[in-house]
C-alpha atoms as an extended CHARMM CRD file, in Angstrom:
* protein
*
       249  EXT
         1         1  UNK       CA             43.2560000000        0.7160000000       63.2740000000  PROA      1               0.0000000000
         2         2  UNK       CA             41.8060000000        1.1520000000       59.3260000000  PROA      2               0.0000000000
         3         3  UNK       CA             40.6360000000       -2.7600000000       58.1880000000  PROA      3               0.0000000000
         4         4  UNK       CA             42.7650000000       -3.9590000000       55.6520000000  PROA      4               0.0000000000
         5         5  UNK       CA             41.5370000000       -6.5670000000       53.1600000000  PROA      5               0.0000000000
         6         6  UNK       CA             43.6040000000      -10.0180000000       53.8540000000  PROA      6               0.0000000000
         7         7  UNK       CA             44.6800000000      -11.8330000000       49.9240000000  PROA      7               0.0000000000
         8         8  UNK       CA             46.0970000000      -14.7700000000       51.9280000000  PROA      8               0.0000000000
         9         9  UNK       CA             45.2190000000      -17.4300000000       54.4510000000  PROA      9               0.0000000000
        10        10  UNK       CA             48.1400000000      -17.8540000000       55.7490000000  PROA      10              0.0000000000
        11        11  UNK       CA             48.1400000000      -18.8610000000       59.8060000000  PROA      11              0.0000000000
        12        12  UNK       CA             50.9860000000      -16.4360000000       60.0940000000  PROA      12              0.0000000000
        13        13  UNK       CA             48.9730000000      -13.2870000000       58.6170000000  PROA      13              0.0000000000
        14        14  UNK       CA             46.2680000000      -14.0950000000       60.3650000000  PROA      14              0.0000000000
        15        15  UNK       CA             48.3100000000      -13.5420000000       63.6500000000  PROA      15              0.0000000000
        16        16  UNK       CA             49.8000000000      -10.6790000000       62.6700000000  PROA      16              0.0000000000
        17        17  UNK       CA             46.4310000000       -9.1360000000       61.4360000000  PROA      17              0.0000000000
        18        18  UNK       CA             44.6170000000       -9.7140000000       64.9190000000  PROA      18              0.0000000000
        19        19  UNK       CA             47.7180000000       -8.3360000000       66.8390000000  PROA      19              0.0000000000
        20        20  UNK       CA             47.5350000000       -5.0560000000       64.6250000000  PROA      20              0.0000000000
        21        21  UNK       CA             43.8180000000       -4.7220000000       65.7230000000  PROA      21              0.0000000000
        22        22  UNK       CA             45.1630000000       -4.2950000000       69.3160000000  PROA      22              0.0000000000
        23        23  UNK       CA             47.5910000000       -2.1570000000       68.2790000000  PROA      23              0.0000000000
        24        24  UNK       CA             47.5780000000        1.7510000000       68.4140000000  PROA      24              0.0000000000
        25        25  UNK       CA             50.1090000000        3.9450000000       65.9310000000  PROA      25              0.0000000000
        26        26  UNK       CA             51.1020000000        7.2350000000       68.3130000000  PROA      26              0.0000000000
        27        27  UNK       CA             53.3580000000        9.5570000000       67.2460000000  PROA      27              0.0000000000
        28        28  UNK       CA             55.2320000000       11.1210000000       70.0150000000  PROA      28              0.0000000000
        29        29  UNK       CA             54.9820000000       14.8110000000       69.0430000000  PROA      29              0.0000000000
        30        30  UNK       CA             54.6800000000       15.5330000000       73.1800000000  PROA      30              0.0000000000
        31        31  UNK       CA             57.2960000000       15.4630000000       75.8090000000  PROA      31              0.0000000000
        32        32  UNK       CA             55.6550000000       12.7170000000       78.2080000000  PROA      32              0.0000000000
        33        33  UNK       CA             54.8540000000       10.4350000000       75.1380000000  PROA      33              0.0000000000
        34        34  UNK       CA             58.6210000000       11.3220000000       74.0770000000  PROA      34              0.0000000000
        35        35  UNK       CA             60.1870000000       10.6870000000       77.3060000000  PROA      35              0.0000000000
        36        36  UNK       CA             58.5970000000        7.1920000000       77.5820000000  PROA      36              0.0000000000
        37        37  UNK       CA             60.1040000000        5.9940000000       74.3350000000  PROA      37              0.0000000000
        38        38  UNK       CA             63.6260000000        7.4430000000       75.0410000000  PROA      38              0.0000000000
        39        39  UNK       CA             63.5320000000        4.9210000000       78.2370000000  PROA      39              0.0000000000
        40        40  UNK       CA             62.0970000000        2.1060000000       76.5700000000  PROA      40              0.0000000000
        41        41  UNK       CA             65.4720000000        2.7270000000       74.0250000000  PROA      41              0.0000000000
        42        42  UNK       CA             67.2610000000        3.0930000000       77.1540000000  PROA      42              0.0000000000
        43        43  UNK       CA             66.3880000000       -0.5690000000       78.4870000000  PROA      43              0.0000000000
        44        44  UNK       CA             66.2670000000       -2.0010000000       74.5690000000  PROA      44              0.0000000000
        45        45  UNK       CA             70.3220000000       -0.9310000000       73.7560000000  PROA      45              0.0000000000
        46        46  UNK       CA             71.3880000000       -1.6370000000       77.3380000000  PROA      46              0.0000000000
        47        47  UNK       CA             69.8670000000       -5.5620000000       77.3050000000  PROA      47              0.0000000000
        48        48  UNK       CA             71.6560000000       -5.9140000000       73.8380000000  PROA      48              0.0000000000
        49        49  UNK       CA             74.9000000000       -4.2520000000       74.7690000000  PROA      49              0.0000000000
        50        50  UNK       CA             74.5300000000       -1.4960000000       72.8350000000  PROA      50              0.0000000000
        51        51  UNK       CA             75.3030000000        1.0610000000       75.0700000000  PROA      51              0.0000000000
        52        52  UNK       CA             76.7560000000        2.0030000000       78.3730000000  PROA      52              0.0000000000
        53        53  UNK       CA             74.7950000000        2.2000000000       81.3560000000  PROA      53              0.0000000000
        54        54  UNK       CA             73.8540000000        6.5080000000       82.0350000000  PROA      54              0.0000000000
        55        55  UNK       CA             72.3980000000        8.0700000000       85.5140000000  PROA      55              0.0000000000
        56        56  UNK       CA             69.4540000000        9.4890000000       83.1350000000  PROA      56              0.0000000000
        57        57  UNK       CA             68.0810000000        5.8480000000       82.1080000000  PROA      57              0.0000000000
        58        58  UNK       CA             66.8510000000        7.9550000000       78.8110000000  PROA      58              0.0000000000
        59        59  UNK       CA             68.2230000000        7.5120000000       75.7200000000  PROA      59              0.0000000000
        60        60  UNK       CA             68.1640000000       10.1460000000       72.4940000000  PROA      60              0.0000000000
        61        61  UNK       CA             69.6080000000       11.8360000000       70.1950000000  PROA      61              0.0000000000
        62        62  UNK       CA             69.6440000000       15.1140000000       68.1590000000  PROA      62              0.0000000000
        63        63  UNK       CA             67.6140000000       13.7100000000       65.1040000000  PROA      63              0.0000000000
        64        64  UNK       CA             64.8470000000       13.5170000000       67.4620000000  PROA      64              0.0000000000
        65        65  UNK       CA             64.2370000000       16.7560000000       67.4900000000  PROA      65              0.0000000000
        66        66  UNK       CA             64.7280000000       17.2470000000       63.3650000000  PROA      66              0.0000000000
        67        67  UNK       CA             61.7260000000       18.5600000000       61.4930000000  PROA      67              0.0000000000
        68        68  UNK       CA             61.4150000000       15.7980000000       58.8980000000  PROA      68              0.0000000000
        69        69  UNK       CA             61.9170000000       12.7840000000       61.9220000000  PROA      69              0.0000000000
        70        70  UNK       CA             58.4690000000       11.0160000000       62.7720000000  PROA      70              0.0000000000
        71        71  UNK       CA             58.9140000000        9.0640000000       66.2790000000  PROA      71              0.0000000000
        72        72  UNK       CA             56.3060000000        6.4140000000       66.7010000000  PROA      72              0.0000000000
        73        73  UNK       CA             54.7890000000        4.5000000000       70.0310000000  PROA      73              0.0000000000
        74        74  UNK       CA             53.3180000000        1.0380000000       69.0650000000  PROA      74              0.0000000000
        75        75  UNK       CA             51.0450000000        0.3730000000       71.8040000000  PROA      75              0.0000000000
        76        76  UNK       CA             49.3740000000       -2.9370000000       72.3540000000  PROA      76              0.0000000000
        77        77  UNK       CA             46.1540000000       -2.7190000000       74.4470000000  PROA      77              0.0000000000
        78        78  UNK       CA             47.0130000000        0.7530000000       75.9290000000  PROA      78              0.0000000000
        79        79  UNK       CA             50.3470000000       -0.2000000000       76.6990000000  PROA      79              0.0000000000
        80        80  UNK       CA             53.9810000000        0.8280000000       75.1840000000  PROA      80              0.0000000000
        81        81  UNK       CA             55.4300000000       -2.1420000000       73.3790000000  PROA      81              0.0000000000
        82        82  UNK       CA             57.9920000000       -1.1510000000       71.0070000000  PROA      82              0.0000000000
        83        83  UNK       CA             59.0500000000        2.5050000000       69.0540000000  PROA      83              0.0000000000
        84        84  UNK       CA             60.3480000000        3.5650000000       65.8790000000  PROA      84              0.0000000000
        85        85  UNK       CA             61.9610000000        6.7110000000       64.5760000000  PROA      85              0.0000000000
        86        86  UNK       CA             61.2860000000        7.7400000000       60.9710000000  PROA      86              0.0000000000
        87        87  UNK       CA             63.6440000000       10.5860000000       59.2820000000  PROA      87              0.0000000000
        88        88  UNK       CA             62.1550000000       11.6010000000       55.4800000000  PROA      88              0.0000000000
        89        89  UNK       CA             65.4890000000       12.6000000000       53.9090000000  PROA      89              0.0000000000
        90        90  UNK       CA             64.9780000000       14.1930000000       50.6850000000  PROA      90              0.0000000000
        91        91  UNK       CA             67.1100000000       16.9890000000       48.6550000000  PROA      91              0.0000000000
        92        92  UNK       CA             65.5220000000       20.0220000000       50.5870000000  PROA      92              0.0000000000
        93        93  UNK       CA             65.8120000000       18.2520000000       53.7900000000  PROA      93              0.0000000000
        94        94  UNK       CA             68.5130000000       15.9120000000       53.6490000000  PROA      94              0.0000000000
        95        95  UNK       CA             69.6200000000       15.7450000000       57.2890000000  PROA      95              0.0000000000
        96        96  UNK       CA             69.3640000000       11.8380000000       58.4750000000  PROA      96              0.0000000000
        97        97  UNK       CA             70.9160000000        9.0920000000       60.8460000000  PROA      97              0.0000000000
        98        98  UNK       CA             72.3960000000        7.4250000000       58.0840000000  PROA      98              0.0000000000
        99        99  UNK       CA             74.3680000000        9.9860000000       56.6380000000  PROA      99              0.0000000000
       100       100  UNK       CA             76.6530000000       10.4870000000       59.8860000000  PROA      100             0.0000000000
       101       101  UNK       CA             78.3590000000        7.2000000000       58.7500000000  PROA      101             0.0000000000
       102       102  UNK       CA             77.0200000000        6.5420000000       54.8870000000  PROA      102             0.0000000000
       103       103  UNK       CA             77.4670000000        9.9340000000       53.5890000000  PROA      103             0.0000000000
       104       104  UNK       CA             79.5420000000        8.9020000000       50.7330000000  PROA      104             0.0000000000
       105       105  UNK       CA             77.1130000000        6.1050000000       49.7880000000  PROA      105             0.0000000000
       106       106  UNK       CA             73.8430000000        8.2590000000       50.2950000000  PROA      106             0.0000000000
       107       107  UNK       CA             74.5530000000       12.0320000000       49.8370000000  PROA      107             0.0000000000
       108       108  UNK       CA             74.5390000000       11.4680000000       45.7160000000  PROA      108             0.0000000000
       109       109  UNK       CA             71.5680000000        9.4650000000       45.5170000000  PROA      109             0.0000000000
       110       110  UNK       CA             70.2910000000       12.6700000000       47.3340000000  PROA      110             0.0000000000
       111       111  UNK       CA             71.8620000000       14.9640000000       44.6920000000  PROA      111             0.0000000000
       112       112  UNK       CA             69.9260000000       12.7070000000       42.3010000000  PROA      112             0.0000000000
       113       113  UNK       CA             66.8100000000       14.1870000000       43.5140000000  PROA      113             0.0000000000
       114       114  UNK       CA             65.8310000000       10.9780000000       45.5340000000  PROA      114             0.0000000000
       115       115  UNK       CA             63.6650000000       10.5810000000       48.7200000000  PROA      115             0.0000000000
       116       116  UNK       CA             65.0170000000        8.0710000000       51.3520000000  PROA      116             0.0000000000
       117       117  UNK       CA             63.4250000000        7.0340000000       54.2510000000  PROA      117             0.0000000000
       118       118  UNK       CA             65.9890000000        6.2590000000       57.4720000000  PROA      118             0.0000000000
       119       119  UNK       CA             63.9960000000        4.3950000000       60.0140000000  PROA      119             0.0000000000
       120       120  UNK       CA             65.9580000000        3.8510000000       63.1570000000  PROA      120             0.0000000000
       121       121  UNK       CA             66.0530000000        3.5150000000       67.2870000000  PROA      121             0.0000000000
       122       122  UNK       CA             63.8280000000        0.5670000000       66.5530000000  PROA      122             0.0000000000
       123       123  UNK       CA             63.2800000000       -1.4710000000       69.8490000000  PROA      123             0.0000000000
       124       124  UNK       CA             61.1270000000       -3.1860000000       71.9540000000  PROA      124             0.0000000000
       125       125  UNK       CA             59.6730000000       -4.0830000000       75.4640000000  PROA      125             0.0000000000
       126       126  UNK       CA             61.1400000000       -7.5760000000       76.3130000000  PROA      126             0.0000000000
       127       127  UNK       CA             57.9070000000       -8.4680000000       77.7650000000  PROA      127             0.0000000000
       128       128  UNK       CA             56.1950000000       -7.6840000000       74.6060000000  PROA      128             0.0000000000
       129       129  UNK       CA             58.5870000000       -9.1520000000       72.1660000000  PROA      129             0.0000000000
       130       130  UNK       CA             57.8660000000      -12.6670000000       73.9940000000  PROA      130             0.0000000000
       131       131  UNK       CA             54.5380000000      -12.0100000000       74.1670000000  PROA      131             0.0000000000
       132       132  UNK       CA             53.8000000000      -11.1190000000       70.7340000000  PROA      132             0.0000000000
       133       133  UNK       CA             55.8620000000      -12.3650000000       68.0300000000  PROA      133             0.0000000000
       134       134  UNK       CA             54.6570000000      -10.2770000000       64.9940000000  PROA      134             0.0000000000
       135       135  UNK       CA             55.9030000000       -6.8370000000       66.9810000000  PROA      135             0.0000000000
       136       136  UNK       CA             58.9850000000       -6.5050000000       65.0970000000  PROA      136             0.0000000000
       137       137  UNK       CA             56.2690000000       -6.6030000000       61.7480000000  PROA      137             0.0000000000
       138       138  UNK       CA             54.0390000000       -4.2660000000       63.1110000000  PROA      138             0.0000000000
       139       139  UNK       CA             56.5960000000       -2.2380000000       64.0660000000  PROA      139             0.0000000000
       140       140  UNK       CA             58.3190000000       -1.8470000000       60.7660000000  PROA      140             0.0000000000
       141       141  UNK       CA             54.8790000000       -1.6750000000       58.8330000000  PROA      141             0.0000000000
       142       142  UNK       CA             55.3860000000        1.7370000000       59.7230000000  PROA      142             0.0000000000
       143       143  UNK       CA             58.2330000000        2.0640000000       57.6350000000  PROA      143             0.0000000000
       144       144  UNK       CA             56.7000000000        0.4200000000       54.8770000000  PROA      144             0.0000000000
       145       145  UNK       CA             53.9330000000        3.0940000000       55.2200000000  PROA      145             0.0000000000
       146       146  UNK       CA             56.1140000000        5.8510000000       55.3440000000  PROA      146             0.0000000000
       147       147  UNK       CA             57.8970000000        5.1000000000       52.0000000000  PROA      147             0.0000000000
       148       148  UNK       CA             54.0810000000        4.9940000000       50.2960000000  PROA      148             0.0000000000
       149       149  UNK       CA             52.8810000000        8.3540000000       52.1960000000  PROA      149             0.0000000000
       150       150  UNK       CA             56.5650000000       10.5260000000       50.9980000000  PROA      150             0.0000000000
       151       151  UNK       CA             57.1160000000        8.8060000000       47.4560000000  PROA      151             0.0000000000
       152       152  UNK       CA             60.3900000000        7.4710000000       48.9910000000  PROA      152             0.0000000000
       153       153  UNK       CA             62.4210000000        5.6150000000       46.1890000000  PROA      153             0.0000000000
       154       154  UNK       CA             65.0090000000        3.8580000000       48.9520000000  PROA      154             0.0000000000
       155       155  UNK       CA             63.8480000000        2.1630000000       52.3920000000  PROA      155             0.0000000000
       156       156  UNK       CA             67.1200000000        2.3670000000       54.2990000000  PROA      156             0.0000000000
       157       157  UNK       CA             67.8710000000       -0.4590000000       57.2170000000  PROA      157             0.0000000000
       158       158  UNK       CA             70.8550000000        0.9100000000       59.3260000000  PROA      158             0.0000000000
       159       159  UNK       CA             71.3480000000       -2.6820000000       61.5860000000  PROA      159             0.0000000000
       160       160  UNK       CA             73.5020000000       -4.9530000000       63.4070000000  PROA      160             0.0000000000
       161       161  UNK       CA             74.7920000000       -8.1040000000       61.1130000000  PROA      161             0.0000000000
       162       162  UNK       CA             73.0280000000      -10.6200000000       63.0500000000  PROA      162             0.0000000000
       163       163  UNK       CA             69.4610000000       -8.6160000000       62.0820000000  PROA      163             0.0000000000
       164       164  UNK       CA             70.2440000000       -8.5500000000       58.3380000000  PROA      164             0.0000000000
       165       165  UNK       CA             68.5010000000      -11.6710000000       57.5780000000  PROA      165             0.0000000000
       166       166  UNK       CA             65.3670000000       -9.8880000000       58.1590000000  PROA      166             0.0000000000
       167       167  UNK       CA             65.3610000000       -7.1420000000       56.4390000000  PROA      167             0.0000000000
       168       168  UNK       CA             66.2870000000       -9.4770000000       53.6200000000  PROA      168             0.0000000000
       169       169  UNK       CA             63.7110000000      -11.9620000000       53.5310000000  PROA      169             0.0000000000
       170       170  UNK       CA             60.9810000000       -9.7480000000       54.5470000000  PROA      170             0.0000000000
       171       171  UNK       CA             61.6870000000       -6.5120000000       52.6540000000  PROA      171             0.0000000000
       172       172  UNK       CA             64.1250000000       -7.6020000000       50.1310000000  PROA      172             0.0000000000
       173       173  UNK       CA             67.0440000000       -4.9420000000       51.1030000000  PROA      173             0.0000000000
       174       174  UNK       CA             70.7690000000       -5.5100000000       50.1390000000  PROA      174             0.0000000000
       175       175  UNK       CA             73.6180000000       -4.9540000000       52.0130000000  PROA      175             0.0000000000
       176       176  UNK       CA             75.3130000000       -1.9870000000       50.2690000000  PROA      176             0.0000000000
       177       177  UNK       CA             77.8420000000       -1.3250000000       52.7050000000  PROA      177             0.0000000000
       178       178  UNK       CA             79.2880000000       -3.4460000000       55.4960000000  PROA      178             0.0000000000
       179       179  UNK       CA             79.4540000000       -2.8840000000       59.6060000000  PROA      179             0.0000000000
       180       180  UNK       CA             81.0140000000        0.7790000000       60.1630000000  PROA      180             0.0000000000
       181       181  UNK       CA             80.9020000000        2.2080000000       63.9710000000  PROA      181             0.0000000000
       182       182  UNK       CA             78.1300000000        4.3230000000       64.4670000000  PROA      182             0.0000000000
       183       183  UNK       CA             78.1860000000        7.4800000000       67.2360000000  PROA      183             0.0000000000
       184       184  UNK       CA             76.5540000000        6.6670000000       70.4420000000  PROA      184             0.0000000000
       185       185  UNK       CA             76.9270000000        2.9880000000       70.0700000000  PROA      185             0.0000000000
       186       186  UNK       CA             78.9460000000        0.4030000000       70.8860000000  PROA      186             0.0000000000
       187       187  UNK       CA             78.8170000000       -2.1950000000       67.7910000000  PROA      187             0.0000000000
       188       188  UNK       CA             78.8270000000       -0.9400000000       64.1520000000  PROA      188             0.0000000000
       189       189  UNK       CA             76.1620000000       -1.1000000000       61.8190000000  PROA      189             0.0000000000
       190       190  UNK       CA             75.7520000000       -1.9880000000       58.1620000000  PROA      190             0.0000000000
       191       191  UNK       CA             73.9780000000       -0.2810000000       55.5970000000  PROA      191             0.0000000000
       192       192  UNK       CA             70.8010000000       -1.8430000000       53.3280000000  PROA      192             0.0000000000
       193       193  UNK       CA             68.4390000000       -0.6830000000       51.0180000000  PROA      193             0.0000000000
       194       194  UNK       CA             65.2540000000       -1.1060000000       49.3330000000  PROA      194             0.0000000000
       195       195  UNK       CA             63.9790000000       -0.3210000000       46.2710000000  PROA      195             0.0000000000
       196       196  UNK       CA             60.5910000000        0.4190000000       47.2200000000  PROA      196             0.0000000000
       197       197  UNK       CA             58.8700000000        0.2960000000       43.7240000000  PROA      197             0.0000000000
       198       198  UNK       CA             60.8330000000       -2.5230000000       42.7010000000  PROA      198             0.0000000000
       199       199  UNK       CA             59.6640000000       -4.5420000000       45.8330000000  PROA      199             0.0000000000
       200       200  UNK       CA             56.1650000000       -3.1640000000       46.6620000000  PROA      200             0.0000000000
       201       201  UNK       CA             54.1220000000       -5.8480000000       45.2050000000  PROA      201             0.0000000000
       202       202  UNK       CA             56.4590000000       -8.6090000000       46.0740000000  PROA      202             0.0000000000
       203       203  UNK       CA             56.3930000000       -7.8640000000       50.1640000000  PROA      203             0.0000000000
       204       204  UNK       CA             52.6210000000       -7.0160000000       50.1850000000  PROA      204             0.0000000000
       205       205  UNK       CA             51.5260000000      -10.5700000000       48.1180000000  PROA      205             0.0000000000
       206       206  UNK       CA             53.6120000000      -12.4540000000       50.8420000000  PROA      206             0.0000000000
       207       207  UNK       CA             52.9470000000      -10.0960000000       53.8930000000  PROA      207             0.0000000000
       208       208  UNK       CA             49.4390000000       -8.5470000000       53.0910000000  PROA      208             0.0000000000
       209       209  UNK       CA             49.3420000000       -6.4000000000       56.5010000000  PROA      209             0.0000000000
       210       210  UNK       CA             52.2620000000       -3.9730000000       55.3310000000  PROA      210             0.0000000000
       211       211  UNK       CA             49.0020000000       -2.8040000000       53.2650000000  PROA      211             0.0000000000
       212       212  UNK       CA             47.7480000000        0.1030000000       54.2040000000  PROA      212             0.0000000000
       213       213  UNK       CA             45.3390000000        2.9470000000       52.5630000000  PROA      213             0.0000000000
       214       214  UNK       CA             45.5620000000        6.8480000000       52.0950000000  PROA      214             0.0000000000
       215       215  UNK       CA             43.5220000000        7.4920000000       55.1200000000  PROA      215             0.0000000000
       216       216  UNK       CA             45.3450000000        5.5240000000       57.7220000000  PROA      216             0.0000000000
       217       217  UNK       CA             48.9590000000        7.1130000000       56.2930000000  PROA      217             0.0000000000
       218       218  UNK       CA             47.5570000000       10.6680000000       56.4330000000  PROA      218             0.0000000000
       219       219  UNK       CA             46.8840000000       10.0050000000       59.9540000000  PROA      219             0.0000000000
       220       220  UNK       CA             49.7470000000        8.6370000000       60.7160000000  PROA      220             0.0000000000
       221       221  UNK       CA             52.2750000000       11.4410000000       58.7790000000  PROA      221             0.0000000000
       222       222  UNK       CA             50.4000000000       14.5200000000       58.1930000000  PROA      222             0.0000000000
       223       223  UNK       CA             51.1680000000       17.3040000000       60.4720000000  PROA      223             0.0000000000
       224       224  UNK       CA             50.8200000000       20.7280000000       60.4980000000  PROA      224             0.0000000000
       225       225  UNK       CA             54.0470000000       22.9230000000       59.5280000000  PROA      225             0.0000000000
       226       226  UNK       CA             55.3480000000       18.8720000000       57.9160000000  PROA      226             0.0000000000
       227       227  UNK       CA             57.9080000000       20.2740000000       55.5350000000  PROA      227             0.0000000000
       228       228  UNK       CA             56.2800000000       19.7470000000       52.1900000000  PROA      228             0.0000000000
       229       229  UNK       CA             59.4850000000       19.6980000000       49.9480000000  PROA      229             0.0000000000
       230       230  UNK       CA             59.6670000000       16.2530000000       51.9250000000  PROA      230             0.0000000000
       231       231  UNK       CA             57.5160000000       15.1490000000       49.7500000000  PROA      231             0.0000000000
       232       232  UNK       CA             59.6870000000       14.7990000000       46.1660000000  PROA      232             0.0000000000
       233       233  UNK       CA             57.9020000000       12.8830000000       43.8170000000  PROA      233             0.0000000000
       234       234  UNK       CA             59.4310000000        9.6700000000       43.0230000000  PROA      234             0.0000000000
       235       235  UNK       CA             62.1600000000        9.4130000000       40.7870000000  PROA      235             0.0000000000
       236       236  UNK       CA             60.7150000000        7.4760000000       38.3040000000  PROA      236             0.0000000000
       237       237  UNK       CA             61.9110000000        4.3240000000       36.7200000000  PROA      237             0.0000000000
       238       238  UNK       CA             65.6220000000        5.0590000000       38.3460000000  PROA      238             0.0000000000
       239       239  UNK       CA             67.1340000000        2.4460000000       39.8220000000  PROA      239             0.0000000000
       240       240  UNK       CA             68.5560000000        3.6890000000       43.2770000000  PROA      240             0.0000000000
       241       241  UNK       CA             69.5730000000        1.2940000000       45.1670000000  PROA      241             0.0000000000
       242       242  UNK       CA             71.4530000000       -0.1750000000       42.0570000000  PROA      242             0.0000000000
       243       243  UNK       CA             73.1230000000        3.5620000000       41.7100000000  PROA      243             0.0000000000
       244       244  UNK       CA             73.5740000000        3.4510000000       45.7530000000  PROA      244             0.0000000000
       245       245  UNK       CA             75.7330000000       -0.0160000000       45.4840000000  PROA      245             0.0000000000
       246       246  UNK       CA             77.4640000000        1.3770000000       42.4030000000  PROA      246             0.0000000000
       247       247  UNK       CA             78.2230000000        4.0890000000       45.1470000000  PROA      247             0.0000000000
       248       248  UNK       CA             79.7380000000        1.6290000000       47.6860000000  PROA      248             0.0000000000
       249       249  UNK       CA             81.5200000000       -0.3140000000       45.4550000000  PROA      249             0.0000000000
């Protein structure tokens, strides 16, 4: 894990800084690695009612296998504590999650020439969610990451109602577009956003480990064949997520 210079004192930082030093960022590019986060989702949707019970005990989808998804392992001294899926949608490669319910919210910011990143199948090991109460920030750190790395203007947050407070007061995001059913699960989810310039230096005074540096993301994203027309250059000074409620309105 690359150092990252602390600007606050803050007990709760402090926490969340020594858990990230125990923590390893693996992206599941192989089949075992793969097939141990599709079970941890399995067990993390069934416990919250998400889904119905299956004979496979795995649970995915066919964004896993899309070229501009990232999936993610968080592991906490060597062991699997929570995952997160990453899809860069951008207007060569616009596939994404979201757009199976938000499409008439999302596709024109698209058409704009904007870069969105759709994080989803976030979950995590019960055990390790008691255990360590800063998972759900190191987890999502890797979202924040991925916005820097791809010159993302929108962070998306596709979630339940009761988990919008979060996203709120941590990253700032809005609520563009209430609870809609979502394929493959059992309770609908809303839409937010981000504007990631807007709210960079905000979230990373208050929460100074979503910092990270250009070595630690080019480890984390770069790949070889990554599709490079992922990587649209911010649209600059353009207020998405304003044009993305004007959208849903």
């Amino acid at each position: 894990m690359v150092a990252l210079a602390l600007t606050s004192t803050s007990g709760f930082a402090d926490r969340v800084m020594d858990l990230l030093d125990r923590v390893d960022y693996r992206r599941a590019d192989g089949p075992e690695e793969r097939e141990s986060i599709f079970r941890l989702r399995y067990g993390a949707y069934l416990r919250e009612g998400a889904i119905a019970p299956n004979l496979s005990q795995r649970f995915a989808d066919e964004y896993d296998e899309a070229a501009n998804a990232w999936i993610f392992g968080v592991y906490v001294d060597g062991r699997l504590a929570s995952s997160i899926r990453l899809t860069i949608a951008s207007p060569g490669f616009p596939e994404m999650p979201a757009l199976t319910v938000f499409s008439d919210i999302l596709s024109p910011a698209l058409e704009r020439g904007g870069t969105i990143v759709d994080p989803t199948r976030f979950v995590t090991d019960a055990e390790a969610s008691r255990a360590y109460p800063g998972l759900s920030f190191v987890t999502t750190r890797l979202a924040w990451a991925a916005t820097e790395y791809f010159n993302a203007d929108l962070l998306l947050a596709t979630v339940r109602k009761e988990h919008q407070a979060y996203y709120k007061r941590v990253f700032g995001h809005r609520t563009i577009c209430d609870a809609r059913p979502y394929p493959k699960l059992q309770k609908p989810i809303s839409l937010m956003a981000v504007d990631y310039l807007a709210e960079k230096d905000k979230v990373q005074t208050r929460y100074p480990f979503f910092r990270s540096n250009a070595f630690e993301r080019r480890m984390l994203f770069e790949r070889p064949g990554m599709p490079e027309r992922a990587r649209t250059p911010m649209v600059a000074a353009r207020p998405l997520v304003a044009a993305v409620a004007n959208e849903a309105a």
